[in-house]
C-alpha positions as CSV (number, residue, x, y, z in Angstrom):
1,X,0.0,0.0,0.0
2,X,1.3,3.5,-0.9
3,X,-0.1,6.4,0.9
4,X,0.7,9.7,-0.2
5,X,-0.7,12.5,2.9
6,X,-0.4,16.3,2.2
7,X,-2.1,18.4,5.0
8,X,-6.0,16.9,5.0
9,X,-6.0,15.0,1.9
10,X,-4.8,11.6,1.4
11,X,-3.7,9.2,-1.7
12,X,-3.3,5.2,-1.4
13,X,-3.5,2.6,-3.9
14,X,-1.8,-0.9,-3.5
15,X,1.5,-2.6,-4.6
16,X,2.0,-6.2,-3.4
17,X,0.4,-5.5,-0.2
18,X,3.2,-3.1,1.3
19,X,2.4,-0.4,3.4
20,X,4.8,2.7,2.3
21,X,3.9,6.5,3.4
22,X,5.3,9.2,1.5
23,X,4.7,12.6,2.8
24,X,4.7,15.2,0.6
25,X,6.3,18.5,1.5
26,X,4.5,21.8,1.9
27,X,6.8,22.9,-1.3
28,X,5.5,20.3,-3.4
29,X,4.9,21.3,-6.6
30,X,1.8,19.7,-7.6
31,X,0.0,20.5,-4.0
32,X,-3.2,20.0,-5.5
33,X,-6.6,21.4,-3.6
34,X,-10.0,19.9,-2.8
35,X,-12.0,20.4,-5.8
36,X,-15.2,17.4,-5.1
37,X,-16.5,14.8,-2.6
38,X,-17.5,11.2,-4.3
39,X,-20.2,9.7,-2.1
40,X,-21.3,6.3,-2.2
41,X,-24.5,5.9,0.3
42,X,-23.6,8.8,2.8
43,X,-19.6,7.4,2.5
44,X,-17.1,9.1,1.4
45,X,-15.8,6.6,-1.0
46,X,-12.9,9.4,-3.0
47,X,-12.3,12.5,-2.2
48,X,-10.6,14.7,-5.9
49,X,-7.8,17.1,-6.0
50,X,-6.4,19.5,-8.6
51,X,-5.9,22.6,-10.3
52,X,-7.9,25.6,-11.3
53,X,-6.7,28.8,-13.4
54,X,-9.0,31.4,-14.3
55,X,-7.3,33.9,-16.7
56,X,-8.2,37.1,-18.8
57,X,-7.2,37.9,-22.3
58,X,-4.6,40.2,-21.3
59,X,-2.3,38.2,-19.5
60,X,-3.7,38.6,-15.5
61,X,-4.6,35.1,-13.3
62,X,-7.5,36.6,-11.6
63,X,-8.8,33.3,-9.9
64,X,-7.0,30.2,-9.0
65,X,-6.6,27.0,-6.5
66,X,-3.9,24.3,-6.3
67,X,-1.1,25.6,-8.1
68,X,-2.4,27.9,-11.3
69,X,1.3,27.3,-12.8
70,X,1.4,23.5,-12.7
71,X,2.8,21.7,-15.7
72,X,0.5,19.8,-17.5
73,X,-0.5,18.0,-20.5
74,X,-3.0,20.0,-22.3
75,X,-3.9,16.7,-24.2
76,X,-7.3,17.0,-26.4
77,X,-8.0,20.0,-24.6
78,X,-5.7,22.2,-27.2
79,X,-7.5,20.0,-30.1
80,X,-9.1,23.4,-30.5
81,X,-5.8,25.0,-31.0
82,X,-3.9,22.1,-32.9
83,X,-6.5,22.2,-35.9
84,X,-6.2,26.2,-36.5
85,X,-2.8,25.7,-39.2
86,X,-6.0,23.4,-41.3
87,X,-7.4,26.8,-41.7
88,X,-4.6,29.1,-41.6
89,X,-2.7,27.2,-44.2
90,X,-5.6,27.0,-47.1
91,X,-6.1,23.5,-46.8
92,X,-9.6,23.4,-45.2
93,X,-11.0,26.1,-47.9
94,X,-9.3,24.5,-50.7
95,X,-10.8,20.8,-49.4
96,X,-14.3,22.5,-49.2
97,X,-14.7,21.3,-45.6
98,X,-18.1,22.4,-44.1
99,X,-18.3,23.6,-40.0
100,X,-19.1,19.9,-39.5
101,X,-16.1,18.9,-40.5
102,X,-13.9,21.3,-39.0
103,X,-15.4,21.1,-35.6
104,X,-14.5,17.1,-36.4
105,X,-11.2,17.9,-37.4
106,X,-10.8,19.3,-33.7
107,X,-12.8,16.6,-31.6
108,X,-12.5,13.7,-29.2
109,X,-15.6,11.8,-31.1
110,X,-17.0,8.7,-30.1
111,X,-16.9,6.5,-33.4
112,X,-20.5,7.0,-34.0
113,X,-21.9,6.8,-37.8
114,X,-21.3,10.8,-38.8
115,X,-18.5,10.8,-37.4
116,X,-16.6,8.2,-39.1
117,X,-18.4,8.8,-42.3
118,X,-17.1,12.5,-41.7
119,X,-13.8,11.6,-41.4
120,X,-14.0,8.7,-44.4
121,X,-15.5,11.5,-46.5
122,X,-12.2,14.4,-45.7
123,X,-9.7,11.5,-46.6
124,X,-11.7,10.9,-50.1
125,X,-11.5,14.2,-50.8
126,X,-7.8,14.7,-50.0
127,X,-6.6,11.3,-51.8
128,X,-5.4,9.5,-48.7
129,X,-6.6,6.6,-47.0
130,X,-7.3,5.2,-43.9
131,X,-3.9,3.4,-43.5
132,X,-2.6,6.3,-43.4
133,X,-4.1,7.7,-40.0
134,X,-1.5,6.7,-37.6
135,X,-3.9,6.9,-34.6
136,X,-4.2,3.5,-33.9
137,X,-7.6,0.9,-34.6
138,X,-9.3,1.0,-31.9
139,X,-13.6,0.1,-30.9
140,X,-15.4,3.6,-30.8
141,X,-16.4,5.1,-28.0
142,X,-19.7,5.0,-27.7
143,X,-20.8,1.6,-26.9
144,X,-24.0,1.8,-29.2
145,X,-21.7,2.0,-32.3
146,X,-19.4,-0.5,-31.1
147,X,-22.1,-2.9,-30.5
148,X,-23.9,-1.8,-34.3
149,X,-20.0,-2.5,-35.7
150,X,-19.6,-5.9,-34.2
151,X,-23.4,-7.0,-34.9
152,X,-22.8,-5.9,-38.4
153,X,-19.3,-7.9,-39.1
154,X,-17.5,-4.5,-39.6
155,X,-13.6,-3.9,-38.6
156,X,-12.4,-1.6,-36.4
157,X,-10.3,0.9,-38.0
158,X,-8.2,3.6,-37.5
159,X,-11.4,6.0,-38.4
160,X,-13.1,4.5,-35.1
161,X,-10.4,6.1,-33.1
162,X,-11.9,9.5,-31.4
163,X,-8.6,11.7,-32.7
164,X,-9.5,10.4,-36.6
165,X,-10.9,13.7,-37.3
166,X,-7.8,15.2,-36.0
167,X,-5.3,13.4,-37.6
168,X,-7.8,13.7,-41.0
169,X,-7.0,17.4,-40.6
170,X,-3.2,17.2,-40.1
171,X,-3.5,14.6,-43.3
172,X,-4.9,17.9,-45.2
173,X,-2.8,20.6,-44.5
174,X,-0.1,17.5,-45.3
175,X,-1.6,17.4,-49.1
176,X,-1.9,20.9,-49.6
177,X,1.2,22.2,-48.8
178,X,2.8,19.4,-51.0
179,X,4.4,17.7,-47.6
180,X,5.4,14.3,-47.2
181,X,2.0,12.6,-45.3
182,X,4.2,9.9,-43.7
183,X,5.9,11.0,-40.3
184,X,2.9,13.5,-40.2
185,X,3.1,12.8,-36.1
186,X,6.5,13.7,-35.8
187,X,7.4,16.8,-34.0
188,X,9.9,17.5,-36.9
189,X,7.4,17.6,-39.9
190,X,6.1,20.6,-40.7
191,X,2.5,19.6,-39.9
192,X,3.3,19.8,-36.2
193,X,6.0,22.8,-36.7
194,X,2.8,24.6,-37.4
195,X,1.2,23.4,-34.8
196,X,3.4,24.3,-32.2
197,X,3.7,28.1,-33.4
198,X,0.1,28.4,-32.8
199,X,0.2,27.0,-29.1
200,X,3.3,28.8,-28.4
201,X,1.1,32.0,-29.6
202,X,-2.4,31.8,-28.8
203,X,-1.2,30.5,-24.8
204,X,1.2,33.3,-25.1
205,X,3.8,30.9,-23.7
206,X,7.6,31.0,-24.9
207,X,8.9,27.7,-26.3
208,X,11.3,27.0,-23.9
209,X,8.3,26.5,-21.2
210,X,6.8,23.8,-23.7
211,X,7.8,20.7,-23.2
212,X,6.5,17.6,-25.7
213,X,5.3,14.3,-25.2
214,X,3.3,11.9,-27.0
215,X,-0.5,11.8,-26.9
216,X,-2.2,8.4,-26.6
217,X,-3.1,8.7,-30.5
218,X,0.7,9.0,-31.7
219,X,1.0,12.7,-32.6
220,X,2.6,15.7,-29.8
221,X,0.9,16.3,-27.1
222,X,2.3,19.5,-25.2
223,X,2.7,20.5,-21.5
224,X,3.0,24.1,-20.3
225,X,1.8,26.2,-17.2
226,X,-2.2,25.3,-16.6
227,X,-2.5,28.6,-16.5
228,X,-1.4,29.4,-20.0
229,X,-4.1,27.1,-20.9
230,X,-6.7,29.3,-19.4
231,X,-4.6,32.4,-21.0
232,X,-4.9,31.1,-24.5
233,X,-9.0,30.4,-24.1
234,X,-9.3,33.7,-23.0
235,X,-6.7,34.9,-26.1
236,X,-9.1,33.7,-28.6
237,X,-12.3,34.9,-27.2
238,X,-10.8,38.3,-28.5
239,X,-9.4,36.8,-31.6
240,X,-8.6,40.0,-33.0
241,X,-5.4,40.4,-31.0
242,X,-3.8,38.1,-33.1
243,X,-2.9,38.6,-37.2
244,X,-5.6,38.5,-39.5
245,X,-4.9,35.1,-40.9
246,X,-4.8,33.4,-37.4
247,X,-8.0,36.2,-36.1
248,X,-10.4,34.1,-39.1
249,X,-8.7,30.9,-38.2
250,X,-10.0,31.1,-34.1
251,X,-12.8,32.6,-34.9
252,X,-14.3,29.6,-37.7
253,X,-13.1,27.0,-35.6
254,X,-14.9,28.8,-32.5
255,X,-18.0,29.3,-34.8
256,X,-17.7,25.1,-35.9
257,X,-17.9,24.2,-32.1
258,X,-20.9,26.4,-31.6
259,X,-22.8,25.2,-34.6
260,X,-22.1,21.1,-34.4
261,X,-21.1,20.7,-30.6
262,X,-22.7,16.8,-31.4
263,X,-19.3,16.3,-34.1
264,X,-16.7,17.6,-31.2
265,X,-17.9,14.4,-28.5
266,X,-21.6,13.1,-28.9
267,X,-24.8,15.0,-28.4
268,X,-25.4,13.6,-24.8
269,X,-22.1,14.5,-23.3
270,X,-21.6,17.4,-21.2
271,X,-19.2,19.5,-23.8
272,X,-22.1,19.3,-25.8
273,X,-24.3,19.6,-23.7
274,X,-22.5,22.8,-22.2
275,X,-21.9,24.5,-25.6
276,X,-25.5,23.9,-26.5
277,X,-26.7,25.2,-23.2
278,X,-25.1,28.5,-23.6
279,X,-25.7,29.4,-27.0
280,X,-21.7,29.3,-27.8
281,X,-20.8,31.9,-25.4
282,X,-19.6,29.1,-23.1
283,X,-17.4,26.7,-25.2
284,X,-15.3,23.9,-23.8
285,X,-12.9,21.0,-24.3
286,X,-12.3,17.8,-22.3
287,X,-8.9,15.7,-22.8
288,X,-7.5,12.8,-21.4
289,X,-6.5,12.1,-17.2
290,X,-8.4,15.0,-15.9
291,X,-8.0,18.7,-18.0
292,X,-10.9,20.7,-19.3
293,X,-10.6,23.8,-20.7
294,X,-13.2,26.2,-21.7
295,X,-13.6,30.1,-22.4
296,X,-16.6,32.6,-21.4
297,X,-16.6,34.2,-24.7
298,X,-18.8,37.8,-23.3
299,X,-16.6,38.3,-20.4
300,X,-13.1,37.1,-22.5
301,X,-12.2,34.6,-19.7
302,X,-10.8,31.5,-19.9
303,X,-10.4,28.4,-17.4
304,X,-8.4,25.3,-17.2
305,X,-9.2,22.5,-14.6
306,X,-7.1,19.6,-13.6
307,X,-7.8,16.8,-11.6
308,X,-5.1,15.7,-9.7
309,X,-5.7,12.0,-9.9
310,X,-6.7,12.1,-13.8
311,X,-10.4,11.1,-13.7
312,X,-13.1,12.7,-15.6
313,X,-15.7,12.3,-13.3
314,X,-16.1,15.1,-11.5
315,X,-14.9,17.8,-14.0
316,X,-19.0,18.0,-14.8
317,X,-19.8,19.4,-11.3
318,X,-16.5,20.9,-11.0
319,X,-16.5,23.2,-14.0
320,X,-20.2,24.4,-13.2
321,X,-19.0,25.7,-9.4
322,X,-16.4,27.3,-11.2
323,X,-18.6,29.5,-13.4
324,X,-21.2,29.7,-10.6
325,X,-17.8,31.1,-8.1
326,X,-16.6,33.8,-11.2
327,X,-20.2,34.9,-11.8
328,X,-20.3,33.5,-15.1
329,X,-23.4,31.1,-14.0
330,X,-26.8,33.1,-12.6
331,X,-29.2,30.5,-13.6
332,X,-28.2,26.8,-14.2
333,X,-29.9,25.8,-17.4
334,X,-32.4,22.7,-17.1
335,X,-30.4,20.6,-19.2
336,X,-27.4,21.1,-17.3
337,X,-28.9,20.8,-13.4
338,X,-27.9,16.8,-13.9
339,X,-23.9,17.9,-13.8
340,X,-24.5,20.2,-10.2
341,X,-24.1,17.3,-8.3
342,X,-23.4,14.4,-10.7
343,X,-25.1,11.1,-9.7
344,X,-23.2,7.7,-10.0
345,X,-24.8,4.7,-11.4
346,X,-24.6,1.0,-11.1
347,X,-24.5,-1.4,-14.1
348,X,-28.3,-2.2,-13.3
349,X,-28.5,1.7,-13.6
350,X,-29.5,2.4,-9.7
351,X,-28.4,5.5,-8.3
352,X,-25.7,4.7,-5.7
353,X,-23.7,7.7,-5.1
354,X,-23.2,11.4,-6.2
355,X,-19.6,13.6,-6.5
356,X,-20.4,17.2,-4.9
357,X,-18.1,20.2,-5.9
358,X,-15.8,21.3,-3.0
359,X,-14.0,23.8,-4.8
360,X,-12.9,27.0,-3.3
361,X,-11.3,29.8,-5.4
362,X,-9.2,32.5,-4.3
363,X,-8.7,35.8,-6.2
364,X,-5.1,36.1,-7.2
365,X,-5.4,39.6,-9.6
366,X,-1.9,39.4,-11.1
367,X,-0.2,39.5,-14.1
368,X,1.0,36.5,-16.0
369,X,4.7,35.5,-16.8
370,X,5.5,34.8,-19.8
């Protein structure tokens, strides 16, 4: 058993039934804060730490818990900002792809019918096929089209995978710009030089405070401060600071997400279901182990959350206290009241629990460094 104890909070998971403790300094830096309660029955069955940064377009950190400057993996989060060299290059114009398909090109999607016949229909058009998505074959996400696939005898393929859009996209800008498509995922190739310039300026964060890993779907994934995350939603809510070229790019991509929310996840998820609820001023992005990021387009903020211990589950309830906390939330809409206190379920689909927001911010008015 490993326990890791900082102050009133408390990890432990188990390794060959050894009792180690690890106590983490006061100095540690990724002291994560309380940010939700998960009850089973009236237990306290997990209790979920992490980070919050709550930035505005001009550079300040005006809310905060945990450590706002964290390193982290923005993982799909930046999907949002990765896609923006499809439009800035030509390619998505020239290809004739619709908001559909550029919110696609920027989604975590769940494999279901649209989307892989959106993502089959942008490699037709470009001349490349679905060998040449280096994501990986994988079952789709959603259960209901993995279960249709199977009944129906089909193969999974690399179009199932929920970054095909993505990759579809980098494939394009590949074509037109007459670039080699193989070792598109490579940080080298142009496709992802590109894409790195546009993180390094829409995050306002100098490249020597990136550092690169690989995502789970084989291209870059990039870590910087969570509060440049939040900096760079905020950034493009006022897309105009930027150049022309990269102003149209932010705001088309913004406008794709607002239009066809159900092509960035599914339409019962809470993205969706968040984007939809606000009419696009509130748009938002989920990636992998625990970061959400998401902008208040009217007010030019932007927030990034991460959960300490990587799970998803309680970003729902989490990311609604946060708005609620900044005054970006008067009235809950109806088709959101399900995330304030997000219920768990059983496999016989009985309520048995709920996760509660604990979150506390603290106003930290300051400016950012850079």
């Amino acid at each position: 058993m490993y326990a890791f104890a900082h102050l009133d909070f408390v990890y432990s998971c188990s390794y060959l039934g050894t009792l180690c403790v690890m106590t983490i300094s006061l100095d540690h830096p990724f002291r994560p804060s309380l940010l939700s309660v998960e009850f089973r029955g009236d237990v306290i069955e997990n209790i979920h730490y992490g980070h919050v940064a709550v930035c505005n377009a001009e550079g300040q950190l005006l809310y905060s818990c945990g450590i706002p400057s964290v390193q982290v993996y923005g993982r799909s989060a930046l999907k949002i900002i990765q896609a923006l060299p499809l439009l800035e290059t030509g390619a998505a114009d020239y290809f004739h792809m619709t908001d559909r398909e550029l919110a696609l090109c920027a989604s975590s999607h769940s494999g279901l019918p649209s989307h892989q016949e959106g993502v089959r229909s942008i490699l037709t058009r470009i001349g490349c096929e679905v060998p040449d998505l280096i994501c990986g074959s994988v079952s789709p996400y959603s259960g209901k089209a993995r279960d249709e696939m199977v009944r129906g005898g089909e193969p999974m393929t690399g179009i199932c995978n929920e970054c095909s859009g993505v990759h579809a996209g980098m494939l394009a800008t590949a074509v037109y710009c007459k670039e080699s498509t193989r070792g598109y995922e490579d940080i080298r190739h142009p496709v992802q030089k590109r894409v790195l310039d546009a993180i390094r300026e829409v995050t306002a964060t100098s490249e020597a405070r990136i550092q690169v890993g690989n995502d789970g779907c084989g291209i870059p994934t990039y870590a910087l401060p969570l509060e440049r995350i939040a900096c760079g939603f905020a950034r493009m809510t006022r897309a105009s600071m930027f150049q022309e070229r990269r102003a149209s790019a932010i705001q088309r991509m913004l406008d794709a997400y607002c239009l066809h929310p159900e092509m960035v996840t599914e339409e019962d998820s809470f993205t969706t279901r968040l984007i939809r609820a606000f009419d696009g001023d509130i748009i938002g992005k989920e990636g992998a182990k625990g970061i959400f990021a998401l902008m208040h387009r009217p007010k030019g903020l932007g927030i990034a959350i991460k959960v300490a211990d990587g799970t998803k589950e309680s970003i729902p309830s989490v990311v609604l206290s946060v708005l609620s906390q900044i005054g970006c939330l008067e009235n809950l809409p109806a088709n959101l009241d399900r995330y304030r206190r997000t219920e768990l379920k059983n496999s016989c689909n009985d309520v048995i629990g709920q996760i509660e927001p604990r979150i506390r911010l603290q106003a930290m008015p300051h400016s950012l460094r850079r």
